[in-house]
C-alpha positions, 0 to 999 in steps of 0.5 A: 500500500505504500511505504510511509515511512519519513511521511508525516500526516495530520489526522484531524478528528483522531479522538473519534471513531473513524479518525482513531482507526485511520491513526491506528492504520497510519502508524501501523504503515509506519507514517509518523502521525500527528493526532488531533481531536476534541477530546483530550481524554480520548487524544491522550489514551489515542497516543498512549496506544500509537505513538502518535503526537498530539496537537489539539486545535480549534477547527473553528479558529483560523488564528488556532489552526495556522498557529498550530500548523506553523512550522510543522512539515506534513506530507499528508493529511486526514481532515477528519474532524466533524459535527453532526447537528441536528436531524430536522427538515428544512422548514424545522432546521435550526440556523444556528446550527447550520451555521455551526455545521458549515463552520466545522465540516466544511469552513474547518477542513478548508482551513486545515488545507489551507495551512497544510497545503503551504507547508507541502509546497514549500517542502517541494515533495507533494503529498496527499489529503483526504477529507472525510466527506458522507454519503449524505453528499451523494443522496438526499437523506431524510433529516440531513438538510445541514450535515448534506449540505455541509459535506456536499460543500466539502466535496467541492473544496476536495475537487477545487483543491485538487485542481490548484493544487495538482501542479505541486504533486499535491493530490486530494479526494474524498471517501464519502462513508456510510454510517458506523453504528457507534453508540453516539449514532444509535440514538437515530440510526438503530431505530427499527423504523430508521434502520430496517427501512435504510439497510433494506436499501443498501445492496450489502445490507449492514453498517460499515465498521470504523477499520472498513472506511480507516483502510480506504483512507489510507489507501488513498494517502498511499503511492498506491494511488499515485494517480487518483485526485479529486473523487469522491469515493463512496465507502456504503455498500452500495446504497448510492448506486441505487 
């Protein structure tokens, strides 16, 4: 899958569940990894475990994140880091909280790139990132109008990017993941009239795993594939090719 090692890469998000199993999988490709996350509880037992090397920031914060990335010499990155909002209709949807979900997914990883890409160019050796995009990008989904939306703004950042910054060897694409049933999401997506009726419509049938969407991360960092910029890969068993 490509050797990373002497390859340093940010992975945003690290105290949740995806961005943890994408730090677990880096480290294992032997990438040195710097970790961040909302949680420092879970950031510190995170780099307990890896090796990784912490550096919490404020996704919301321009002056936190080109503070934070100042100086430090990445070759890729893991925009990881997200909110999910509220689940709400147009008509019922909180503006605060769309604001808030924009400012996040969308604002927080275009900040990331900017800050990163200039530390890639100015080492001169490309690089790589990855946004942790959604399904929800790709198809309408009944209470998703902030969370979609967001991430379907992220997709274009991922196809922008890629665009301006091909030219330094800098590739970015996106995995758009289906849902991980993890407790902070069964509250909505293990209700028998949400679940049933959604893995019904998905060719393979269940919820991925964290290490299911971690791998194809990594994948994509990788030399493996070397020419891949600016897609956006479903990772949901097949639901939005229905």
């Amino acid at each position: 899958m490509g050797d990373f090692a002497g390859r340093t890469v940010l992975v945003t998000g690290a105290s949740g569940g995806i961005g943890g199993a994408t730090v677990r999988h880096l480290v294992r490709a032997g990438a040195e990894v710097i970790a961040s996350g909302r949680s420092e509880e879970a950031l510190a037992a995170l780099v307990e475990e890896t090796g990784a090397r912490a550096l919490p920031f404020d996704l919301t914060s321009e002056d936190s994140v080109r503070a934070a990335l100042d100086g430090v010499d990445l070759w890729g990155v893991v925009n990881c880091g997200g909110f999910g909002g509220e689940i709400a209709t147009p008509t019922e949807t909180d503006i605060a909280v769309f604001d808030q979900v924009i400012r996040v997914n969308a604002r927080g990883a275009l900040l990331v790139i900017k800050y990163a890409a200039r530390s890639m160019q100015r080492l001169g050796r490309g690089g790589s990132i990855v946004n942790v995009s959604s399904q929800a990008s790709l198809v309408a989904l009944p209470g998703h109008i902030s969370y979609g939306s967001s991430k379907a703004a992220l997709d274009n950042i991922t196809r922008v990017s890629a665009l301006e910054l091909g030219k330094y060897g800098i590739r970015v694409n996106s995995v758009n993941p289906t849902v991980v049933m993890t407790p902070m999401s069964a509250w909505y997506w293990g209700r028998e009239d949400i679940e049933r009726p959604f893995l019904d419509a998905m060719p393979l049938g269940r919820w991925a795993t964290e290490d299911e969407i971690a791998a194809p991360i990594v994948f994509l960092l990788s030399d493996a594939a070397s020419m891949i910029t600016g897609v956006s890969l479903p990772i949901d068993g097949g639901y939005s090719c229905r």
